[in-house]
DRENZA-48043 format. One record per residue (C-alpha): residue number from 1; chain; x, y, z. Coordinates in steps of 0.2 Angstrom, whole numbers, plus 5000, padded with zeros to 4 digits. Layout:
BEGIN
NUM,A,X,Y,Z
...
END
This chain:
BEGIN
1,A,5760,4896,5566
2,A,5762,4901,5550
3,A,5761,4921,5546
4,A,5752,4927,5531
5,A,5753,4941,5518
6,A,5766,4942,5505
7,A,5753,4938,5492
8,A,5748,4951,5479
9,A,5732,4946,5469
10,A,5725,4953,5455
11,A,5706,4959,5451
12,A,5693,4966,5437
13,A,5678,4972,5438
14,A,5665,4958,5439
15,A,5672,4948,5451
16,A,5671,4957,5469
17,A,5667,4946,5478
18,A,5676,4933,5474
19,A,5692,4944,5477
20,A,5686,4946,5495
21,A,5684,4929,5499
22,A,5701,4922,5490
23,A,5710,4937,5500
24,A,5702,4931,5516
25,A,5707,4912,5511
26,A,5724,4916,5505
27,A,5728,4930,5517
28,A,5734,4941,5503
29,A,5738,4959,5509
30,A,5737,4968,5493
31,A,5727,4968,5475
32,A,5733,4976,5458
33,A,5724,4977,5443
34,A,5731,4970,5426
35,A,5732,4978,5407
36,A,5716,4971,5403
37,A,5708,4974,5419
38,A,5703,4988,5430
39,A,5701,4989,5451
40,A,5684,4992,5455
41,A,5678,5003,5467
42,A,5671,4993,5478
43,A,5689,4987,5483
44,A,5698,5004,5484
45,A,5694,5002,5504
46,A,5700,4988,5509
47,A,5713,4987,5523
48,A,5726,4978,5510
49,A,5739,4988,5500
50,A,5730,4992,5480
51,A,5744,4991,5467
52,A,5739,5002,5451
53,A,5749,4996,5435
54,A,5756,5012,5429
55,A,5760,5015,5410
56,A,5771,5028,5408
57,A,5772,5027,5389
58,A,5755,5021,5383
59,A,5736,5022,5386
60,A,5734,5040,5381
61,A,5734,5039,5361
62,A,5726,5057,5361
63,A,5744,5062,5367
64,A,5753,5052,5353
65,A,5741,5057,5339
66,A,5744,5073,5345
67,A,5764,5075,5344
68,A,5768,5061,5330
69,A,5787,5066,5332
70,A,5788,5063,5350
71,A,5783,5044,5346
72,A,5795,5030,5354
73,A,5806,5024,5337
74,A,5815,5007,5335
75,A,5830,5005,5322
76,A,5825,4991,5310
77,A,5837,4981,5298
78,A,5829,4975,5282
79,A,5831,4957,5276
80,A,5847,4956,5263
81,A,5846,4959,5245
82,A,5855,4953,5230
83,A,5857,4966,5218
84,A,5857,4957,5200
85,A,5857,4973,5193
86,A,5866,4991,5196
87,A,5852,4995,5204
88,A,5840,4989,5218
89,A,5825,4993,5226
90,A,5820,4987,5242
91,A,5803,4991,5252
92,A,5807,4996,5269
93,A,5793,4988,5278
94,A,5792,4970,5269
95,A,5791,4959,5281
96,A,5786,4970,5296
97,A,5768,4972,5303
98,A,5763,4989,5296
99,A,5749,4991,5313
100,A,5764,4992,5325
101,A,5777,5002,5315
102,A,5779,5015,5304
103,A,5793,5022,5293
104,A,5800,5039,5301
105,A,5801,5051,5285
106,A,5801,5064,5299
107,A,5818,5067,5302
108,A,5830,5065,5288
109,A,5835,5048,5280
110,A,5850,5052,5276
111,A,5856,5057,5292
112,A,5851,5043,5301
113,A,5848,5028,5289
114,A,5863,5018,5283
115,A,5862,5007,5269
116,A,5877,4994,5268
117,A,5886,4984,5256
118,A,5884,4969,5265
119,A,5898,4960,5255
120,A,5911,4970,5260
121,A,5905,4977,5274
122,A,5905,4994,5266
123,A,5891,5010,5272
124,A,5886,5015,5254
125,A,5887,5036,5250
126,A,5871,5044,5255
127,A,5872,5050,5237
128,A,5868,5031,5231
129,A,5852,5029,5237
130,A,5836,5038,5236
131,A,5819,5035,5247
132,A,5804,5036,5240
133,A,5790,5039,5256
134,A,5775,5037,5246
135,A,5780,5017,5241
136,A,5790,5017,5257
137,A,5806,5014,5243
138,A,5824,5013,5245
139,A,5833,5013,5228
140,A,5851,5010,5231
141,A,5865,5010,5217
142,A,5873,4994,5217
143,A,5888,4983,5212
144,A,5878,4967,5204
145,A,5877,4951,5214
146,A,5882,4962,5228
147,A,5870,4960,5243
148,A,5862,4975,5252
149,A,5852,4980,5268
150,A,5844,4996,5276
151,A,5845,5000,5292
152,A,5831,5013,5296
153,A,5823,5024,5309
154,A,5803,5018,5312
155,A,5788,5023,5325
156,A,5782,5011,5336
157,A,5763,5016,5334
158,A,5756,5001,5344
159,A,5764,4997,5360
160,A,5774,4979,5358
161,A,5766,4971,5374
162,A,5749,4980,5372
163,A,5751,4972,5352
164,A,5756,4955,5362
165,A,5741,4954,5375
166,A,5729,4960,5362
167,A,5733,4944,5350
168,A,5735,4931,5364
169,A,5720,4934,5371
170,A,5709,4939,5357
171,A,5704,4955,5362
172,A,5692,4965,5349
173,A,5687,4981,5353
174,A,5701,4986,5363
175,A,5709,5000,5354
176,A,5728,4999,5349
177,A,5739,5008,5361
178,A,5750,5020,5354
179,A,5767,5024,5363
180,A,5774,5038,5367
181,A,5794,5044,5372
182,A,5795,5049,5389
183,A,5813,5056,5386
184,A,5807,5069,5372
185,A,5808,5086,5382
186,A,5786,5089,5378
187,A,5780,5073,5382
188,A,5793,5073,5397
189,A,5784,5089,5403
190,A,5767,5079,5401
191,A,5770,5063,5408
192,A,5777,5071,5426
193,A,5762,5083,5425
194,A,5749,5066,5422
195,A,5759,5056,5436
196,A,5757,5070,5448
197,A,5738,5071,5444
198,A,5736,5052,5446
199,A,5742,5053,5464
200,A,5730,5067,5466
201,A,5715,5058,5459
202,A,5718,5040,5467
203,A,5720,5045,5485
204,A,5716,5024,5488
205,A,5733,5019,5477
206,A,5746,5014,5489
207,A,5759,5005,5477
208,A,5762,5013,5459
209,A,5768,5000,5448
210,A,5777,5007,5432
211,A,5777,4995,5417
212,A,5790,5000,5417
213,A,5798,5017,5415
214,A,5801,5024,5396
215,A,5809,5009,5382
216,A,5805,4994,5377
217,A,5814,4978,5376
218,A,5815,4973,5358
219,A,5797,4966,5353
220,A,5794,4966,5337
221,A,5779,4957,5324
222,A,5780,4952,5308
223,A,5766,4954,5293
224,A,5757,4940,5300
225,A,5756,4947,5318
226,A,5769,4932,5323
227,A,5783,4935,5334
228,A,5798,4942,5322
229,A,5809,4947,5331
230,A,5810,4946,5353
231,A,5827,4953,5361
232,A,5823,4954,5381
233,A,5840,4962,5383
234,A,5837,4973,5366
235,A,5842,4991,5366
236,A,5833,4995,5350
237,A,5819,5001,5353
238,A,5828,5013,5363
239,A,5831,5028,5352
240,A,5827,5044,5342
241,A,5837,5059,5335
242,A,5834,5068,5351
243,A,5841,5053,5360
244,A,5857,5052,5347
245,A,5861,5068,5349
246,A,5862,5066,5366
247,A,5873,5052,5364
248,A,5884,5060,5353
249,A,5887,5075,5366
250,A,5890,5061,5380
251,A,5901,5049,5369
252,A,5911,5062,5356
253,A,5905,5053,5343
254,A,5891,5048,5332
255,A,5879,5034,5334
256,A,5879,5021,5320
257,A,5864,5012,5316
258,A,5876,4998,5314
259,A,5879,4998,5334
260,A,5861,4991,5335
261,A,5858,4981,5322
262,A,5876,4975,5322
263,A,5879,4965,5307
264,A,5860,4961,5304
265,A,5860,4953,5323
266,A,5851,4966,5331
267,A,5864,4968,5343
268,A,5857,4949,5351
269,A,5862,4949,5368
270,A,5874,4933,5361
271,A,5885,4943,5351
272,A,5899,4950,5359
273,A,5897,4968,5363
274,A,5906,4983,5356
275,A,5913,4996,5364
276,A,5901,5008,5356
277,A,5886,4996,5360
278,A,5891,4996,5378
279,A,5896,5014,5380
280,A,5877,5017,5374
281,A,5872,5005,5384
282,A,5881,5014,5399
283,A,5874,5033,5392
284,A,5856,5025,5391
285,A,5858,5020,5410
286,A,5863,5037,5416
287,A,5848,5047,5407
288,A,5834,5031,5410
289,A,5840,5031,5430
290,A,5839,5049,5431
291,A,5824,5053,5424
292,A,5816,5038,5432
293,A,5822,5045,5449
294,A,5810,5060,5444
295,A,5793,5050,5445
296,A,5798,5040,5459
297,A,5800,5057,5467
298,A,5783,5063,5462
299,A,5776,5046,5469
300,A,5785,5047,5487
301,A,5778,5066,5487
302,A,5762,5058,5489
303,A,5766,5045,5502
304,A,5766,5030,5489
305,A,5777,5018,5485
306,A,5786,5016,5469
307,A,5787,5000,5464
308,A,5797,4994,5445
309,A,5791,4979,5435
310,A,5807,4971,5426
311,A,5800,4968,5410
312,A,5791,4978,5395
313,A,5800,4994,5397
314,A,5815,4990,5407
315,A,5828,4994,5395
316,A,5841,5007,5403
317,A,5834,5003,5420
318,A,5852,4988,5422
319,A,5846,4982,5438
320,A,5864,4977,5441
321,A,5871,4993,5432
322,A,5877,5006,5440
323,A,5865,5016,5442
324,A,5850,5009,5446
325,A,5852,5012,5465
326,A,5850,5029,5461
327,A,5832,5028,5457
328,A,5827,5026,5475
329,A,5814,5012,5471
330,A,5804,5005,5486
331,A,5801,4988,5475
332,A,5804,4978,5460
333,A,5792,4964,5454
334,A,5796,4952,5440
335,A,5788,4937,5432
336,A,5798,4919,5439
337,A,5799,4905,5427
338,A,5811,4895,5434
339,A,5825,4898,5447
340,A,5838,4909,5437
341,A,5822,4922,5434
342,A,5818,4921,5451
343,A,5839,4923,5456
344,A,5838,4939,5445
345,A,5823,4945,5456
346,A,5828,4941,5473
347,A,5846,4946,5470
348,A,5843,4965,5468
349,A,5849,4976,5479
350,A,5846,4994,5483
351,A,5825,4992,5484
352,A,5817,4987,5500
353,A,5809,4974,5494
354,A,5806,4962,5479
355,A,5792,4952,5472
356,A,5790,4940,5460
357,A,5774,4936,5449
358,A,5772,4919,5447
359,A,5767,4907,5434
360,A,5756,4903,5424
361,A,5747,4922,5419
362,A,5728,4919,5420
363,A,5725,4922,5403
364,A,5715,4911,5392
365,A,5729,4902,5380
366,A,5734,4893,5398
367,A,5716,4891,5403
368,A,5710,4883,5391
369,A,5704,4864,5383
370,A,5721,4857,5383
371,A,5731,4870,5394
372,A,5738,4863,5410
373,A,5739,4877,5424
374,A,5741,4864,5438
375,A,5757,4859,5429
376,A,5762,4874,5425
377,A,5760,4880,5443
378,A,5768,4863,5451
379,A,5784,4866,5440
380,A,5787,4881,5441
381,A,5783,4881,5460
382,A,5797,4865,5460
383,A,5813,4876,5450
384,A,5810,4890,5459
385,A,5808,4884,5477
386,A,5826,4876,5476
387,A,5832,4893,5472
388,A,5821,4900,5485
389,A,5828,4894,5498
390,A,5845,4902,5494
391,A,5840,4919,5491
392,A,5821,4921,5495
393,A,5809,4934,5488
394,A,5801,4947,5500
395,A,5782,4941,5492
396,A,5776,4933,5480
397,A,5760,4937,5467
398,A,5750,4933,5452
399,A,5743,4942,5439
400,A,5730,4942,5424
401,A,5710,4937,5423
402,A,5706,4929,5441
403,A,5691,4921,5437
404,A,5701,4911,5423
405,A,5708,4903,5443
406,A,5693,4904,5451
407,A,5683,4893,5440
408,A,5698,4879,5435
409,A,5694,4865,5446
410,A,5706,4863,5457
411,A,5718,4875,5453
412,A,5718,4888,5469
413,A,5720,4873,5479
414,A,5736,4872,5469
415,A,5743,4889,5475
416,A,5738,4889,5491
417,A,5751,4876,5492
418,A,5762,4885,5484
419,A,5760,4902,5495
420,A,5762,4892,5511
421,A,5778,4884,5507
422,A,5784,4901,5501
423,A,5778,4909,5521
424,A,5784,4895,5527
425,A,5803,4897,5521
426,A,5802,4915,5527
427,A,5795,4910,5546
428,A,5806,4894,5545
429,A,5821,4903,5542
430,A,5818,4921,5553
431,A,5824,4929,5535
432,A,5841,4920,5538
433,A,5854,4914,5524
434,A,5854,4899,5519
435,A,5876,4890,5521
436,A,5884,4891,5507
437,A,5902,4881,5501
438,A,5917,4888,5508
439,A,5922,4894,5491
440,A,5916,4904,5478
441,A,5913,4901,5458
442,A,5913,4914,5444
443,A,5905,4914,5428
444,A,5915,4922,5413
445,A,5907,4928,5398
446,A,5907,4944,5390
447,A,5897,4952,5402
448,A,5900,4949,5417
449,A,5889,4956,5433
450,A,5877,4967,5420
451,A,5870,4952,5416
452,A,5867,4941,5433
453,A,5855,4929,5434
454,A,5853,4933,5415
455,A,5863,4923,5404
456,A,5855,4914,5387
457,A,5836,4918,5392
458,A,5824,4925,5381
459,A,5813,4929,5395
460,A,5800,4922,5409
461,A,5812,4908,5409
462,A,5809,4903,5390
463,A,5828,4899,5381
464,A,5833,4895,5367
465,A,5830,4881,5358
466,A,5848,4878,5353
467,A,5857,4884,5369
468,A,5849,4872,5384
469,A,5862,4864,5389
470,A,5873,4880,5392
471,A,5856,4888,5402
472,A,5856,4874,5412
473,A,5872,4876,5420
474,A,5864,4893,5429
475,A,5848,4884,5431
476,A,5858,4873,5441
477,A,5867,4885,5451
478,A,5850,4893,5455
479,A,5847,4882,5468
480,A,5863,4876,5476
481,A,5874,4880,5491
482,A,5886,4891,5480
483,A,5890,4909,5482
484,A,5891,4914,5463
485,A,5901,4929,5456
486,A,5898,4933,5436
487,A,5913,4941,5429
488,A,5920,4948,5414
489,A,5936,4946,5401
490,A,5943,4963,5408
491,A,5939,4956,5426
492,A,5951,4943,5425
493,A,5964,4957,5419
494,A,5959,4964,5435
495,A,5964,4950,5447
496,A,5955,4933,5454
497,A,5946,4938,5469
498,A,5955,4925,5481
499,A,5938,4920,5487
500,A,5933,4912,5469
501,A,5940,4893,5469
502,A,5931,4888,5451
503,A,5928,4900,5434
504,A,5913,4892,5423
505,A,5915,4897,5406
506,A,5900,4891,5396
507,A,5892,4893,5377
508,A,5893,4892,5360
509,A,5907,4897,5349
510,A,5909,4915,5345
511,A,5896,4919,5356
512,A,5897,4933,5372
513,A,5893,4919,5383
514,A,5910,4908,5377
515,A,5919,4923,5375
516,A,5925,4922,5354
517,A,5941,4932,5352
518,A,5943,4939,5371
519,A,5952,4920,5370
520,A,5967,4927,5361
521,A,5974,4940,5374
522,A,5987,4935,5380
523,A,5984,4944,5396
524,A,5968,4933,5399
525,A,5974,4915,5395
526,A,5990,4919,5403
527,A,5981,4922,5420
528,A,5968,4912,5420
529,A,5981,4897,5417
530,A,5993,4903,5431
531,A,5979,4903,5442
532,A,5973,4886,5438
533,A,5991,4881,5438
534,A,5993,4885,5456
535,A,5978,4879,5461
536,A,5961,4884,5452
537,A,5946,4877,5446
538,A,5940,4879,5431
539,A,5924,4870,5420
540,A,5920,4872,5403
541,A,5904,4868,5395
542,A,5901,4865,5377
543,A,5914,4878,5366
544,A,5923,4884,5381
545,A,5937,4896,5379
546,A,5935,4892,5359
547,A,5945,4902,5347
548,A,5952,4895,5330
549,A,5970,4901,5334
550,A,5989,4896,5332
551,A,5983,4876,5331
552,A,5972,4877,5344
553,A,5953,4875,5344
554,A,5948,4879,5363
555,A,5960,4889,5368
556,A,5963,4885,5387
557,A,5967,4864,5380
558,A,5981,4862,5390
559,A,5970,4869,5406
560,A,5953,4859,5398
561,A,5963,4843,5392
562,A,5954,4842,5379
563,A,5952,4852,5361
564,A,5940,4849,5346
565,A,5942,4840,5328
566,A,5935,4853,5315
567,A,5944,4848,5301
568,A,5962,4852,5303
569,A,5969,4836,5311
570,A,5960,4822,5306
571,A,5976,4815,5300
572,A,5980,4813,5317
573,A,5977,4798,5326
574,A,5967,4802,5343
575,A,5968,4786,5357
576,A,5951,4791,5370
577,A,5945,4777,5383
578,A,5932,4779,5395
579,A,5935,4776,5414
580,A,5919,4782,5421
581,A,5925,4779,5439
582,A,5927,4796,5449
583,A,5919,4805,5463
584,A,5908,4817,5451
585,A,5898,4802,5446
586,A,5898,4795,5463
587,A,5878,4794,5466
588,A,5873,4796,5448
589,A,5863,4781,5443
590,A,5853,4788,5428
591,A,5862,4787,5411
592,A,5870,4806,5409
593,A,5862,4819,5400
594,A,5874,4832,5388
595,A,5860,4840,5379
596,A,5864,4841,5360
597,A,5881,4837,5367
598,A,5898,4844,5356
599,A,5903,4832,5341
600,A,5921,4830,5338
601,A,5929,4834,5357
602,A,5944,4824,5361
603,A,5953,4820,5377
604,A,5973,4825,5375
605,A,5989,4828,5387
606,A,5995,4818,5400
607,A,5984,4821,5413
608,A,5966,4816,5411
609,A,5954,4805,5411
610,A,5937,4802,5401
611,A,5922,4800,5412
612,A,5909,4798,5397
613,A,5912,4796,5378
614,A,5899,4800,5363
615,A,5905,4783,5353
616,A,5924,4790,5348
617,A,5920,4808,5354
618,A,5924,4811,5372
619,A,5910,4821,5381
620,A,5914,4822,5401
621,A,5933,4824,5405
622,A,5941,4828,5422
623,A,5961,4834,5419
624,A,5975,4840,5432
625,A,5985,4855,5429
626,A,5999,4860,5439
627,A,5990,4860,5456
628,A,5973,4864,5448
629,A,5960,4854,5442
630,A,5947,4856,5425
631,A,5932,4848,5419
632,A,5925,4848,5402
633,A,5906,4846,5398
634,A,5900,4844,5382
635,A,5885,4849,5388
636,A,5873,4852,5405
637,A,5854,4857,5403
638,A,5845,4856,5419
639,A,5840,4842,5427
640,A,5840,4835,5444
641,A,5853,4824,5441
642,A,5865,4837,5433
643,A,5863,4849,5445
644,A,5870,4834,5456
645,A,5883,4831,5446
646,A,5887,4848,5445
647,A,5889,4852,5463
648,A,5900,4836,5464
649,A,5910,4845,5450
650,A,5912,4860,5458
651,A,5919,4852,5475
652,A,5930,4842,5463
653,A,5938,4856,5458
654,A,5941,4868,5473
655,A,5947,4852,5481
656,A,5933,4853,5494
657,A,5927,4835,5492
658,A,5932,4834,5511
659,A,5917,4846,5514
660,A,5904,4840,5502
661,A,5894,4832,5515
662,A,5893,4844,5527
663,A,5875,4845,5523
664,A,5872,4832,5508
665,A,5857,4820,5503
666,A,5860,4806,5495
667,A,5846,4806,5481
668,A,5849,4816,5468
669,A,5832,4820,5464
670,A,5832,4830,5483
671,A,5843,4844,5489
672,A,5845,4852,5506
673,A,5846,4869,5513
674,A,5855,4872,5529
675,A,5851,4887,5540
676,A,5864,4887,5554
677,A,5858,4903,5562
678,A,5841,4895,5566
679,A,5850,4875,5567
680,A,5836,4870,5555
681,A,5838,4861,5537
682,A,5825,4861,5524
683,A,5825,4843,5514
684,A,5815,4846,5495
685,A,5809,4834,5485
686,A,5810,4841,5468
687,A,5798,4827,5459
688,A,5781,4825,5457
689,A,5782,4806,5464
690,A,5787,4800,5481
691,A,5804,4795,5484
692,A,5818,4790,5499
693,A,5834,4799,5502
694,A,5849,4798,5516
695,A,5852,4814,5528
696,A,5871,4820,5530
697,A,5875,4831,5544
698,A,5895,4836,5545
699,A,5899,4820,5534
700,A,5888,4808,5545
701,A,5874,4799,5540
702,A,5858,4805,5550
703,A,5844,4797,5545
704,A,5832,4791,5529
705,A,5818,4801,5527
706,A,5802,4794,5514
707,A,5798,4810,5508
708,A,5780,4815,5498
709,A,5778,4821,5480
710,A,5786,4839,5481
711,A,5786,4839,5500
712,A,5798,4852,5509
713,A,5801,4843,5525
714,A,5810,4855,5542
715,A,5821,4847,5553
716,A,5829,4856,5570
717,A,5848,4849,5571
718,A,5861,4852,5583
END
């Protein structure tokens, strides 16, 4: 028998009753309203645990009007002018949505604007530009045909995800929520004041959910009210002269603009960060945790939980920092898109529990002629089961306008699948871990454990267009037997943890996920090679270990076996054939899938061979070195078939092949779980169509199961 609960649903207003009867039919054991909605009374009674959403920054505008100062600011870079003159004017706010931000002509320009020579990278003397802040001016003395930027200081006056929800759902009345800056020492005052009186007036509130605690990830709009400009990691939105004084006290020195906006880049989570960016980074931690630990103090006075929502205001709250155990949270919820979103959830420690919101939101661009909710609910159901199983949330939820579910035909039968495989993996298991390899793998980029589960997302599992094939390799570890360590460039300098058999290194060139110029320390290759010399693994996907340096392209070649043509040895004659026979592609029946793939690779050494080839190119190549083993990809967005691949990769090359089939199906499109601890294995189907696949229990074949669209089938074993 199947235990309920772990099922957060949301409510409104008018629909009362049918909250009550799809609690009693889903067995949900707690409510939370939505921004948007609000909990009516007649459910503050129930026996279930009430979630209130709590703002901590908005939804008070008479506050913001009232101390225009204390308004949260973001640091904002103009687009780049040429001067054709020896002077330039450029308006500040071109391009920006003038309803969610505002020039601060508060403070003083001069101190905290910069305005840069953008052609050789010089800051321009405060004494060469003027501001004009009735036309909202800068007028810059130039050198002609010179270009120029600004980088200045502006109010966010309408709260980026309030602007966000307001357009995406049409909303007409609603008035604009102002933000305020819960770090300012009044507003501080104010905000612990009106969170204490909350407790005191909702007596019924079990659970507070802060949305989240004081700075927004970077959401900004353009004129148009399109999206300009969306940073999920963004620290940008994360300052104010009180806040840079403060930095400058802690740091010994003074904050730049130029550590934000970085270049022009916005200090994109793909650029490889700067010391001054991570020390603020580090100081925004220490303030954001210990403040935050303040209002989870005032919640537990009240005998509440305090639960954290990682998304809108998250920024300083690094839930693999340092510091964010020192909150004393009871919870953190999230939104899960996709396995890697749901990995960042469930992997959190130093809370009690975690929860994740699942998709699709029940707002109306989803349900709506043409949306698909089923489908939506089905896959993402299907990527984040796999991971699931491997490190399962505590509960699980929804959020946004119920009767948007209640009235799509067919929908709730949909989740109600969905919430009883997730019970089930709970009761199945007894909360037990699932086996992992006998090894582990490490990602390297520049970022190392800061940023687990979170490499190359935008956010609620959306990536990039143009970097798919590098999500996809964490996408894939998501779900699979693997214990997975994420590791930085000063790491390695550190020492290989003996228990790490592979390093991953994945992503585009001169990006923080390939690493740019930490490839030229001698310290680092020199390790990393001596390790794989006497017996490592190591995988690179697309412009692993890429540097343009001392005739070398990818750096680690020699390791990789292979290196890339980009213009500096086409007079040299490059011999690749393609042997496709090898254990990785053992099982693979489908042609393979590299993504955009990586132009211009070629095999060369002495010691490898070229599984797959784009036409002369080479784009899967397996290579010896010393005792160690490397495998190249040109590319591996998610799929079922790559994530097979993959795990047969990673076997490859800590020499585990031995040990693969320890618990193994044969279809690629199915993967197991073992739980040893309970003698139970959970078989997935991750299609939407039946299928048949082989059972492997320590390297013997057990039986063929015929398995249902997305079934999850249990079997006891010995």
């Amino acid at each position: 028998m199947i235990k309920g609960g772990r099922l957060t649903l949301p409510t409104d207003l008018d629909i009362v009753e049918e909250t009550l009867d799809l609690m009693s039919q889903l067995d949900a054991d707690a409510i939370r309203d939505c921004d948007g909605t609000l909990m009516p009374k007649e459910l503050t009674e129930v026996k279930q645990k009430i979630y209130a959403t709590y703002y901590t920054t908005r939804k008070d505008n008479d506050w913001a009007l009232a101390n225009p100062e204390e308004i949260q600011q973001e640091y904002l870079i103009t687009d780049r002018h040429t001067a054709t003159s020896e002077t330039l004017t450029i308006h500040l706010m071109k391009g920006f949505h003038t309803q969610q931000l505002k020039v601060n002509d508060i403070d003083d320009p001069k101190e905290w604007w910069e305005v840069i020579d953008r052609t050789t990278g010089e800051v321009v003397s405060v004494d060469d530009w003027v501001y004009d802040s009735k036309k909202g001016d800068v007028t810059v003395k130039t050198i002609p045909f010179h270009v120029y930027t600004v980088s200045f200081l502006a109010f966010l006056i309408w709260d980026p995800v309030h602007m966000y929800n307001f357009i995406t759902n049409d909303w007409k009345d609603a008035p604009h929520q102002m933000t305020f800056d819960v770090r300012q020492p009044k507003t501080q005052v104010y905000v612990k004041n009106k969170l204490r009186q909350f407790c005191i007036d909702n007596p019924h509130v079990d659970v507070i959910r802060f949305t989240t605690f004081f700075h927004q990830f970077t959401l900004t709009f353009d004129d148009q009210k399109r999206e300009k400009f969306v940073e999920w990691f963004g620290y940008s939105a994360s300052v104010s002269p009180y806040i840079l004084r403060e930095f400058e006290k802690w740091a010994g020195y003074k904050f730049r603009p130029e550590f934000i906006v970085d270049q022009g880049y916005h200090n994109s989570t793909f650029r490889v960060p700067s010391k001054e960016f991570k020390d603020f980074i580090e100081f925004q931690q220490i303030e954001v945790c210990k403040l935050a630990k303040e209002l989870v103090d005032i919640v537990h006075s009240f005998n509440k939980e305090a639960m954290m929502f990682l998304g809108d205001h998250w920024i300083g709250t690094e839930p693999y920092g340092k510091y964010f155990d020192s909150i004393g949270l009871d919870a953190v919820v999230g939104s899960v898109g996709n396995g890697v979103t749901m990995r960042m959830i469930s992997d959190i420690k130093g809370v009690k529990y975690t929860e994740g919101r699942f998709l699709p939101y029940f707002f109306p661009d989803v349900f709506t002629e043409g949306g698909d909710p089923i489908g939506e609910a089905k896959t993402n159901w299907l990527q984040a089961r796999r991971a699931m199983l491997r490190s399962p949330l505590d509960r699980i939820g929804y959020g946004g306008y119920l009767k948007l579910a209640l009235k799509w035909p067919g929908f709730i039968d949909t989740i109600t699948n969905v919430i009883r495989e997730f019970r089930e993996i709970h009761d199945m298991t007894n909360q037990t871990k699932s086996y992992t390899a006998p090894f582990k793998v490490a990602i390297l980029n520049s970022w190392g454990s800061i940023r687990r589960w979170m490499s190359n997302q935008v956010h609620h599992a959306i990536w990039y267009r143009e970097i798919y094939s590098y999500v996809g390799v964490i996408e894939c570890l998501s779900g699979m037997p693997i214990d997975v360590e994420f590791i930085n460039f000063e790491d390695i300098k550190k020492g290989i943890d003996p228990e790490i058999k592979v390093i991953i290194n994945a992503g585009a060139y001169g990006t923080s996920w390939s690493g740019y110029d930490a490839w030229i320390d001698e310290e680092i290759v020199t390790t990393i090679r001596k390790w794989v010399y006497e017996g490592g693994g190591f995988i690179g996907v697309g412009d692993a270990t890429a540097y343009q340096h001392q005739g070398r392209f990818f750096q680690l070649s020699d390791v990789m076996g292979v290196d890339k043509e980009v213009g500096f040895t086409m007079s040299t004659d490059k011999y690749n054939t393609c042997n496709p026979n090898h254990f990785i592609l053992d099982d693979i029946n489908e042609d393979l899938d590299f993504g955009e793939g990586n132009p211009g690779v070629y095999a060369t050494g002495e010691h490898y061979q070229v599984l797959a080839m784009d036409q002369k190119y080479a784009q899967l190549v397996v290579n010896e070195f010393g005792k160690g083993r490397s495998i190249y990809f040109a590319g591996l967005p998610y799929s079922p078939q790559n994530c097979r691949i993959l795990l047969r990769a990673l076997y490859f090359c800590a020499q585990e092949e031995a040990n693969m089939k320890k618990y193994y199906v044969s279809n690629d499109n199915t993967e197991i779980a073992a739980f040893e601890e309970v003698k139970r294995v959970a078989v997935i189907n991750n299609t939407q169509k039946p299928l048949q696949t082989d059972l492997y229990i320590n390297n013997e074949l057990k039986e063929t199961l015929d398995l249902e669209a997305m079934e999850m089938r249990w079997i006891d074993v010995a």
